[in-house]
C-alpha positions as CSV (number, residue, x, y, z in Angstrom):
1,X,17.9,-77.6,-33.9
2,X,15.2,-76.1,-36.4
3,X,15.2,-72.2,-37.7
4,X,12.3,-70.3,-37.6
5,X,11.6,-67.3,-38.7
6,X,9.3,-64.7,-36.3
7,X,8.5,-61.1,-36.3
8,X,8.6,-59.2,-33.1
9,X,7.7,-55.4,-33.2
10,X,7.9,-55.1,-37.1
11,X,11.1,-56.7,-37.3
12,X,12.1,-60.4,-39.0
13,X,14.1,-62.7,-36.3
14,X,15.5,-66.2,-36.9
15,X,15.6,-68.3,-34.3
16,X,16.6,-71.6,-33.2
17,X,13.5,-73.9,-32.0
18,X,14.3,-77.7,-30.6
19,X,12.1,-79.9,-32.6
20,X,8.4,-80.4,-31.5
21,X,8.8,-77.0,-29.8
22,X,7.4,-74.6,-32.7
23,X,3.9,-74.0,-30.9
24,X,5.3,-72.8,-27.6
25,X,7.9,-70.7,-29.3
26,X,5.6,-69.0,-31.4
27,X,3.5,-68.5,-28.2
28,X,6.0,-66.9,-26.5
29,X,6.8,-64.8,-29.8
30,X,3.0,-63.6,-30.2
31,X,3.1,-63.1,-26.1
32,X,6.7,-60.8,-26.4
33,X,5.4,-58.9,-29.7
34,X,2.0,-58.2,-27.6
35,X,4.0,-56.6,-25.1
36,X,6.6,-54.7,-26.8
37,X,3.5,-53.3,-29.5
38,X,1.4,-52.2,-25.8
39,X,4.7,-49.9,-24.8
40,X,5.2,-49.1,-28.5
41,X,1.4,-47.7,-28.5
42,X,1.5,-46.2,-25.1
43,X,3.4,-43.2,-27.1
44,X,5.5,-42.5,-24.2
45,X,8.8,-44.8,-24.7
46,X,10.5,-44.8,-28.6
47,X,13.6,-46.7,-28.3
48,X,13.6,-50.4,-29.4
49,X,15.8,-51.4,-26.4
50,X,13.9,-49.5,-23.8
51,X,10.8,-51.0,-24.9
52,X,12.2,-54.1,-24.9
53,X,13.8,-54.1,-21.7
54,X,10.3,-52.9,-20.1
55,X,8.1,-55.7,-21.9
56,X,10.6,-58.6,-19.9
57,X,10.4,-56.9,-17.1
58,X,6.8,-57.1,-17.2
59,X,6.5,-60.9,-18.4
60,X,9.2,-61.5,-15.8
61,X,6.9,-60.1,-13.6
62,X,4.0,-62.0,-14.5
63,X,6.0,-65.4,-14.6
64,X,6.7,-64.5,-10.7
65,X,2.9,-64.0,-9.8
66,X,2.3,-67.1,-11.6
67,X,5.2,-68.6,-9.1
68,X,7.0,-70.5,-13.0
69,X,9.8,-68.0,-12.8
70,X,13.3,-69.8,-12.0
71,X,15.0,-67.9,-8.9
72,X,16.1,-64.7,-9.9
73,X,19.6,-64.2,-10.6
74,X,22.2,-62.1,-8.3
75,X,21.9,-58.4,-9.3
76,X,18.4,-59.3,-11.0
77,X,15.3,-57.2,-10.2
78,X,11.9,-57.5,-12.0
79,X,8.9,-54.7,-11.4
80,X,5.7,-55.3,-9.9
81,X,4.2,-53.8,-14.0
82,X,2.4,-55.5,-15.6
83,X,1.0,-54.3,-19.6
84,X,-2.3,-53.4,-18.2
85,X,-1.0,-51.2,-15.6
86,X,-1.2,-47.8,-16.2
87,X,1.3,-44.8,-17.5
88,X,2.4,-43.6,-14.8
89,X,3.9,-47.1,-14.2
90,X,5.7,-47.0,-17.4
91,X,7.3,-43.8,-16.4
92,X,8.5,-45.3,-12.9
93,X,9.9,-48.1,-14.5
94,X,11.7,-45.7,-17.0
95,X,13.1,-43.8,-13.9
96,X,14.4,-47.1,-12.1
97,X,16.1,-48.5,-15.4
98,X,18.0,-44.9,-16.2
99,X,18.8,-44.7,-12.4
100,X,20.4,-48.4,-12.7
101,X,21.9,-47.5,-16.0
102,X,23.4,-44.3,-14.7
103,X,24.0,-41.1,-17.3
104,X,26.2,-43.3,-19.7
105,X,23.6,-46.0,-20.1
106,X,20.9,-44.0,-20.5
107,X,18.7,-45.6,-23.6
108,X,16.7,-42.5,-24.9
């Protein structure tokens, strides 16, 4: 398996690739950095993880309209957000993931 090197939100990842698949990796890279750097920019969510967890929820999301997601996984949710969707959105997704994470797991 091949190492490549990507950048996602500022910061330097290596990553293992299969050969033959450094396109659609780095597709999905530019597609996950697009994401995260939309939340980043909103202004309204600063941690790394938070953002993070929001931008798959939203590709998850999109993968779902698309009908390529895999069947979700027992436990799993995804939220009907997607990046163009507006703030208040955002926040509603914020609420759902501390409500799941309960007090201790809060990420902010």
């Amino acid at each position: 398996m091949k190492q490549i090197e990507v950048t996602i939100l500022g910061q330097v990842y290596m990553l293992g690739c299969p050969e033959g698949g450094e396109a659609l990796l780095q597709a999905a890279v530019a597609g996950v950095d697009k994401e995260m750097t939309t939340i980043r920019d909103s202004g309204k969510v600063k941690a790394r993880e938070r953002i993070a967890v929001l931008a798959a929820l939203n590709l998850a999301y999109q993968l779902a309209e698309r009908g390529q997601a895999a069947p979700p996984r027992a436990g799993a949710a995804a939220d009907p957000t997607s990046a163009g969707d507006s703030g208040a959105d955002i926040e509603g997704l914020l609420r759902r993931v501390d409500a799941a994470l309960g007090d201790d797991g809060r990420l902010l």
